[in-house]
Residue, then its C-alpha position, 0 to 999 in steps of 0.5 A: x500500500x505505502x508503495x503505490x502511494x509512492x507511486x501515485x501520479x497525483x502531485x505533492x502540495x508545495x510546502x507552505x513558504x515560512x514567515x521569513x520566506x515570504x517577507x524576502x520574497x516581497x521584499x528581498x534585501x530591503x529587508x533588514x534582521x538585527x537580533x538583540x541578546x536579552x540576559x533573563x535571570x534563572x528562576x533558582x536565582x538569589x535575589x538581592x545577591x549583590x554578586x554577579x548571578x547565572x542567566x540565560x540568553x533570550x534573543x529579541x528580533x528587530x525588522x525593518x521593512x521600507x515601510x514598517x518596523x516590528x519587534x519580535x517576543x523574546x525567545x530562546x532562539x535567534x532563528x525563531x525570533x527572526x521568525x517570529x519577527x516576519x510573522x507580525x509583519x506578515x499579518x500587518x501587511x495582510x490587513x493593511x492598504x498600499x499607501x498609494x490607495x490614498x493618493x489615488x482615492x483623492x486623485x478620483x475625488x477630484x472634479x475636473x481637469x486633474x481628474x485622476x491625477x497623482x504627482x509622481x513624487x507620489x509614485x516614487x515615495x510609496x512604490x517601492x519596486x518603482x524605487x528599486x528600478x530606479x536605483x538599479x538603473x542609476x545608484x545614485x538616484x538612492x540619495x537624490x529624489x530628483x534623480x528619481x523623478x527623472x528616471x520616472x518622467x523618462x520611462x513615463x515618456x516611453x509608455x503608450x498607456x501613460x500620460x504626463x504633463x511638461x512643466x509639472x509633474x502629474x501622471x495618470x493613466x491613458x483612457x478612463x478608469x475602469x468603473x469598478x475600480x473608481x467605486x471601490x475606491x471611493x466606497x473605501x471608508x473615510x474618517x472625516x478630518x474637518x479642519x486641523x492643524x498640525x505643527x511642522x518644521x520649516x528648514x530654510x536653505x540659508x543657513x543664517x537663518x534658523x530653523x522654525x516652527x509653522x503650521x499646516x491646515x488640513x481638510x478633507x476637501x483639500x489635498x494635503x501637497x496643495x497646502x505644503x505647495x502653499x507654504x513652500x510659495x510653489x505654484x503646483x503641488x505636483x512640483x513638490x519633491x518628497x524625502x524617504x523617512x527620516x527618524x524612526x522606520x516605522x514613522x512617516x515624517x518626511x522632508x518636502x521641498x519644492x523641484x529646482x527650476x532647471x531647463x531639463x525639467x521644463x523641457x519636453x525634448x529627451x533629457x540625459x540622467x547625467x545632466x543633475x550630477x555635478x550642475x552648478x545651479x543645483x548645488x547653489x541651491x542645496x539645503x545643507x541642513x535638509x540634506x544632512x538630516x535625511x541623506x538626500x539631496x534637498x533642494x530650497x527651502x524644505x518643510x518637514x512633516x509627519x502627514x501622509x498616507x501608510x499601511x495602516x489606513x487609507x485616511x490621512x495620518x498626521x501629527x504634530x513634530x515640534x522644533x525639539x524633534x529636529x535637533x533631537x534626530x540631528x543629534x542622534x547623528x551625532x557619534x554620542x548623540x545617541x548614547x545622550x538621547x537612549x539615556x534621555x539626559x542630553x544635558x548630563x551624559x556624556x559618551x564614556x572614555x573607557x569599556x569596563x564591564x558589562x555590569x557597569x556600563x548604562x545604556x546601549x552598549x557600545x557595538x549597538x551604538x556603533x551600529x546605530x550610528x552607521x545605521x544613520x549614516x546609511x552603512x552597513x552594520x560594522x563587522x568585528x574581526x577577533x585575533x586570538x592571541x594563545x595562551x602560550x604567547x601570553x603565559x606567565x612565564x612569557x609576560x615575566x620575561x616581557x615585564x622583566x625585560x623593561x626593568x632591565x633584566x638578564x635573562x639569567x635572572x628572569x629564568x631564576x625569578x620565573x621560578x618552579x613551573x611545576x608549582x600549582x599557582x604558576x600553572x593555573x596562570x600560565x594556562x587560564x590567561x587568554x587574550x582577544x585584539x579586535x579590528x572593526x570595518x564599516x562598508x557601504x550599502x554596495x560593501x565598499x569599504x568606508x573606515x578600517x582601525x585596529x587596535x594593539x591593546x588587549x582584552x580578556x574576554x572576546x566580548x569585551x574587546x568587541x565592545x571596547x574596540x566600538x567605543x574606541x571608534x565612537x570616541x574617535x569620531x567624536x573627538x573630530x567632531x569636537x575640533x573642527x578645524x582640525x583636518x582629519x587627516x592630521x587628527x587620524x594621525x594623533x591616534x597613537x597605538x591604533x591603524x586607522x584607514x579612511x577609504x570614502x571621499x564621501x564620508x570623509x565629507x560627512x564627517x567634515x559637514x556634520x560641526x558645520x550643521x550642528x554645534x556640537x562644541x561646548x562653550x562653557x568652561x569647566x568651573x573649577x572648584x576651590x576651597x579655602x583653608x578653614x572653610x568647607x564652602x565650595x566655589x565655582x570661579x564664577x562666584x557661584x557658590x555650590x552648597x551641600x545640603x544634607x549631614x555626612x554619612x560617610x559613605x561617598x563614590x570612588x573611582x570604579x563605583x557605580x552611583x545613583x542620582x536624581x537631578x532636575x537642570x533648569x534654565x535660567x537668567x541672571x534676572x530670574x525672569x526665566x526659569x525652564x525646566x529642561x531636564x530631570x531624573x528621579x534615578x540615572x545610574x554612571x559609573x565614577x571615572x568613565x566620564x559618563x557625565x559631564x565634568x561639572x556633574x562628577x565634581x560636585x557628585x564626588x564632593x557628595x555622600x549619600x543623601x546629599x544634595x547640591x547646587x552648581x551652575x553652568x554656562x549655557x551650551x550650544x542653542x542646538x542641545x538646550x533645544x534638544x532637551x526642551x521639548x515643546x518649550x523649544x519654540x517658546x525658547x528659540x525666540x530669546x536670547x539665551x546671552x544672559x542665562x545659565x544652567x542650574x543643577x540641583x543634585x542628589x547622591x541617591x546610593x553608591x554601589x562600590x567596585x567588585x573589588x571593594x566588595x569582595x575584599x570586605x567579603x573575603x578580608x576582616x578588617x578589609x585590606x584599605x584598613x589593614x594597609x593603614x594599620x601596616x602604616x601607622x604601626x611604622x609611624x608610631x615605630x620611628x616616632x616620625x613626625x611628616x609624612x607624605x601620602x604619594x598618590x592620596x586619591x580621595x584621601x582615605x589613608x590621610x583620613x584613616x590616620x586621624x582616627x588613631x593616635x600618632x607622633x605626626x605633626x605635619x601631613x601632606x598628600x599629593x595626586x594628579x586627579x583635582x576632583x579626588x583632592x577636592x574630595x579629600x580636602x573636603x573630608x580631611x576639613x570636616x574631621x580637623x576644624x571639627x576638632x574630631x580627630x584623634x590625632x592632635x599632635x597634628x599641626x599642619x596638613x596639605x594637599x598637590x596638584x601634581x604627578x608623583x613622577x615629578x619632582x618638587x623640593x617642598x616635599x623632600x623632607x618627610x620621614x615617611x612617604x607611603x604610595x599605597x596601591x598606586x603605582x598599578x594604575x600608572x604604566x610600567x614604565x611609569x612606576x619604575x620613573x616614580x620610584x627613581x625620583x622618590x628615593x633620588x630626590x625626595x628620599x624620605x626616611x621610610x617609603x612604604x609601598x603597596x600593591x596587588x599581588x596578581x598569584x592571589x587573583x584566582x582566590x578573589x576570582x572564584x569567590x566572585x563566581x560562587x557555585x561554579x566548580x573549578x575544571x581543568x577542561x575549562x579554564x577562565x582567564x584571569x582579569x586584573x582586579x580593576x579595570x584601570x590597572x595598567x599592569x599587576x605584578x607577582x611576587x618575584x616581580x615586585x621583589x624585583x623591581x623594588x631590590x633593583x630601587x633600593x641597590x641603585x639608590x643606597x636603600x635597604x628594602x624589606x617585604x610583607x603584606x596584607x591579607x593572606x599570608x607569607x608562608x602560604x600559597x599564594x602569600x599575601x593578598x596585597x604586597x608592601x615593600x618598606x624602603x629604608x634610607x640609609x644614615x648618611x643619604x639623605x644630606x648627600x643628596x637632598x643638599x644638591x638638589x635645587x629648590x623646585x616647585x611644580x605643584x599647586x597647593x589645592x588645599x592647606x590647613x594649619x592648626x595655628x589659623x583654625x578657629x578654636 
């Protein structure tokens, strides 16, 4: 039986097509699949578990079509969702009318000569297959649509069934319509519009005059290009031009200009296409604005509108667009403008310098940004190359040699520190460290390539170095962007330890365009704050004062930690007349020290602690990002003069959430590893009776802070950084304690804070008996750190130098703890990160021990090693590492006696117990 069914002549049904089969059928490559990666909780999960906990991927499909966009459910599989996707768009299209059904319905409502009349504009705008042989037939006629409408009046003229007028651009068909055809149009229902009006831009050419704001009227007995021809001051409506969408794919909001009076369109003889390219006329006449918005060529003065007919409906659809809505896509072109509208702060957000981790990082992500940035710029999306550097080229062993080698080692003597391969430690290094370099490409629409840059940093995970790798490029687009004079062929150049490559004179001409449409430069200077000895009142060199109100918790942002504020930005005038709210935030998260925020913002949030509030200004920014923000406010606004008026920001520090690695020392360690490094100090203080000390490298002053809380001999305190905003914070907390008379250290008379590198030298700190540089020199180059210990102990050599840092041995420890519930296998391995995204370089012990007896031989020092946490006859010793210098007897007066007085930096802070009120 089943083999005379094989047999059967009957034939087979054809298997219905599959969702994403029938959307390429209609649409082919017009059809654009971006698949977004959903991380979903497990359900077994602990909730509230501060430490980074197992998901799941759930993958969620975007699809734009020329006329729609959908978004899919979030499903298991990106094959599914995609399905998933071409499903909803199937049945959108499956209920919906072709937008030329509203154009032809009014065409058939018409009495008299135009009876049935369409423009051509029209058949370019929403046919698509039109629009597709258009650009087959000439490519360039994608970003012209003048280009478009003469291909349409050449091959209108070579038809015997269609008809066309010379001098304006209607088309219709040849003989009469067809009766059933005219009924069912006309029996389409309709949804009366009376009258309304609806706000639309108006994009003047001359580009000294701004752009404004006006008024369209629309009726049901009036077609909708008769009143946009009127206010364009265009004699016939079949004359206007229309743009593709611009802004969102799904919306209708479209640039309407009037056609360029040129003979080849007036002419009823045959025009050839290559006429348009390159005419002198045209280019006069081009609006740079228009044409930088949408990507087209846009000739005069344009009107951009969200009217028109869609899909949806064969009624007309309009709404209004304010003049923010303009500014708000000109910044999304921009490389961070995305970055500052996805976050909705315009005014505060800045596009962060650095990729640190994914858990850290708000927002889109940086590849997404890359792609929505060429999306804009009609690219493809960028392709990400990964060259995986092998573990063996990157072993411990090797990374000794190659650290070893910039301390001027033998290889006799690195062999000897590289020490016993067999010992467990050292294998688990050598064999979990892995690496990943990423080369990113951007083509164009016909896969030309555009822009090319590779990278020579590395990264530990492959995602990370995707990501960081978008960023990099994002930043340096925007860096251009900010100094637009520079000619970017220089400016490529400044780009040290990167291969950048710059293929299309047309990008290149995008890129120099962009400063010239939209000021992007940020005229207000950084205020910078100052605070005076014995007051706790800070200043802004405006004369603005900024308070803190609120009590001192204690607990304040740090670099690498992740803080949440609220914050309302109102516009104002020195004569308060004017007070508009353009911005606020209940609750917007950044990550400390990534400039997510501009500099204003993170000065004054790292002055704050918990529950604190504040107030500073600043000067006005640019015109075209106050009406970015404002909202429907930016017509009221676009008519006064911004000159007299400045930008309030009222600040709350709402909670801070510290680095991972403060989390899990304070997990791991008791007292945490910060006060067992201050109790290793002050044991040595109090040890040697010293009475100076000198903190290189204070950050936000936590050691100078620590030590007021236990008694000692010292008398006189210094701390010297290169970061302002961590001194201002210092100085902040170190003024509190001792004005208060709530320190605990009273033998103490003066204390001072410098602005300046510890890599230089200055003669005012070269008689101290302590110096300490505690987990400092990681975050500087390696180079660096061999610089800085040279010039402490050859010219401020103090009596005792205690320094610390990581031990990299001790990472897996910290590691696993950071990932409990995962079993440690040897078929897996996971590459071992530095404990903190800003560490140059993390040394092991021999390599410590190395760099540090190498100081002291050059220099006349004894050294000696210990540690924190953990300990020195266990594997894999000390968590963190000291070193202790000791000078010798006779040094100090042989070398501190030859050096000349010098004094390079600048005294940010100062308080003497002499001048404080009692």
């Amino acid at each position: 039986m089943l083999e005379a069914d094989e047999l059967s002549p009957v034939a087979r049904k054809r298997p219905a097509l599959a969702p994403k089969a029938l959307i390429h059928q209609k649409f082919g490559n017009q059809a654009s699949y971006r698949i977004e990666e959903v991380r979903q909780p497990l359900e077994n999960n602990c909730p509230g578990l501060a430490l980074a906990q197992q998901t799941r991927s759930l993958y969620r499909c975007y699809l734009d079509l020329p006329e729609l966009s959908v978004i899919s459910d979030a499903l298991p599989k990106k094959k599914d969702a995609e399905h998933a996707a071409a499903k909803i768009a199937i049945e959108k299209f499956l209920s919906s009318t072709h937008p030329l059904v509203g154009h032809i319905k009014f065409a058939l409502s018409r009495v008299g000569e135009r009876f049935g009349m369409i423009p051509m504009s029209v058949i370019a705008t929403c046919d698509t297959k039109v629009n597709n042989f258009c650009k087959v037939i000439n490519p360039k006629a994608e970003s012209d649509p003048l280009l478009v409408l003469l291909l349409i009046l050449r091959a209108a003229k070579m038809s015997a069934s269609i008809c066309i007028t010379y001098g304006e651009f209607w088309i219709w068909k040849q003989g009469s319509y067809p009766t059933e055809f005219v009924e069912s149009v006309k029996n389409l229902t309709s949804v009366s519009t009376q009258k309304s009006s609806v706000e639309a831009i108006f994009i003047p050419s001359l580009h000294d005059r701004d752009v404004e704001t006006l008024t369209l009227n629309f009726s049901d007995s009036l077609y909708y290009l008769d009143e946009i021809a009127q206010k364009l001051h265009v004699r016939d409506p079949s004359r206007i031009l229309v743009s593709r969408t611009v802004g969102k794919a799904s919306s209708e909001i479209r640039l309407y200009f009037s056609a360029p009076d040129v003979p080849f369109l007036t002419s009823d003889s045959s025009m050839e296409v290559p006429m348009i390219e390159g005419n002198v006329n045209l280019d006069k006449i081009l609006n740079e604005r228009a044409s930088y918005l949408s990507g087209q060529c846009i000739y005069g003065n344009a009107i951009m509108a969200h009217v028109g007919y869609t899909w949806k409906s064969s009624n007309l659809f309009f709404e209004d667009i304010w003049l923010s809505t303009y500014y708000r896509m000109i910044l999304g072109k921009l490389p961070d403008g995305h970055y500052k509208l996805s976050r909705e702060a315009i005014l505060s957000a800045e596009l962060p310098a650095v990729y640190t981790t994914r858990s850290n990082w708000k927002g889109p992500t940086p590849r997404d940004l890359l792609c929505f940035f060429c999306l804009q710029h009609r690219l493809l999306d960028p392709l990400f190359s990964i060259k995986t550097l092998d573990h063996t080229e990157i072993s411990v062993e090797s990374c000794e040699v190659q650290k070893e080698s910039k301390l001027s080692r033998s290889a006799d003597e690195v062999e000897k520190v590289n020490g016993d391969k067999s010992d467990p430690i050292r294998r688990e290094l050598g064999r979990s460290i892995s690496a990943f370099q990423c080369e990113v490409k951007i083509l164009s629409k016909r896969q030309d390539p555009v822009f090319k840059c590779s990278f020579d940093d590395t990264c530990r995970k492959e995602c990370d170095a995707i990501q960081s790798a978008a960023l990099k490029v994002l930043s340096c687009f925007n860096k251009y962007f900010k100094q637009p004079d520079m000619p970017i062929e220089k400016f490529f150049e400044l780009e040290n330890g990167h291969s950048i490559a710059v293929y299309s004179k047309e990008f290149i001409q995008e890129l120099v365009k962009c400063p010239s449409i939209y000021d992007i430069k940020r005229k207000n200077k950084s205020s910078r704050l100052h605070i005076s000895s014995n007051q706790c009142s800070t200043q802004y060199e405006n004369g603005i004062s900024c308070k803190i109100d609120g009590p001192d918790s204690g607990i304040f942002p740090s670099p690498g930690s992740v803080i949440c504020i609220s914050y309302v930005v109102v516009l104002m005038d020195k004569d308060t007349t004017l007070k508009e709210i353009l911005e606020s935030k209940d609750s917007f998260e950044f990550e400390i020290g990534t400039g997510a925020v501009i500099s204003e913002l993170e000065s004054c949030v790292s002055q704050l602690t918990v529950n604190q509030s504040a107030k500073f200004v600043v000067e006005v920014p640019s015109r075209d990002l106050i009406f970015s923000a404002a909202g429907q406010a930016a017509t009221h606004l676009s008519q006064l003069s911004l000159h007299n008026c400045f930008l309030e920001y009222s600040v709350k520090l709402l909670h801070v959430t510290e680095p991972l690695e403060d989390r899990i020392e304070q997990a791991l360690f008791s007292p945490p590893l910060s006060k067992q490094r201050v109790e290793f100090a002050v044991g040595y203080i109090n040890q040697l009776h010293a009475t100076s000390l000198v903190d290189f490298g204070c950050g936000s002053g936590s050691l100078l802070d620590s030590l007021l809380d236990h008694p000692t001999t010292l008398e006189k305190v210094a701390g010297v950084d290169i970061s302002r905003k961590s001194l201002i914070r210092a100085a902040k907390i170190l003024h509190l304690k001792l004005s208060a008379n709530l320190s605990r250290q009273k033998s103490i008379r003066s204390t001072i804070l410098y602005d300046g590198s510890i890599t230089d030298f200055d003669s005012r700190l070269c008689e101290f008996d302590i110096g300490t540089c505690l987990e400092v020199i990681e975050h500087m180059e390696e180079d660096q750190a061999c610089l800085f210990g040279d010039v402490v102990l050859s010219f401020f050599c103090p009596g005792v130098l205690i320094v610390s840092t990581p031990n990299f041995e001790y990472n897996p420890i910290l590691q696993r703890s950071s990932m409990p519930g995962r079993e440690d296998s040897e078929d897996k391995p996971t590459s071992i990160k530095f404990r903190n995204h800003d560490h140059k370089f993390e040394w092991t012990r021999q390599q410590f021990q190395h760099w540090a007896n190498n100081l002291a031989v050059r220099h006349n020092y004894s050294v000696e090693f210990s540690g924190v946490g953990g300990s020195a006859d266990i594997e894999p010793g000390f968590a963190s590492q000291i070193a202790v210098f000791k000078r010798s007897s006779n040094l100090f007066q042989k070398q501190c006696l030859r050096t000349e007085p010098s004094e390079l930096y600048e005294v940010i802070w100062e308080w003497s117990a002499d001048s404080a009120p009692l």
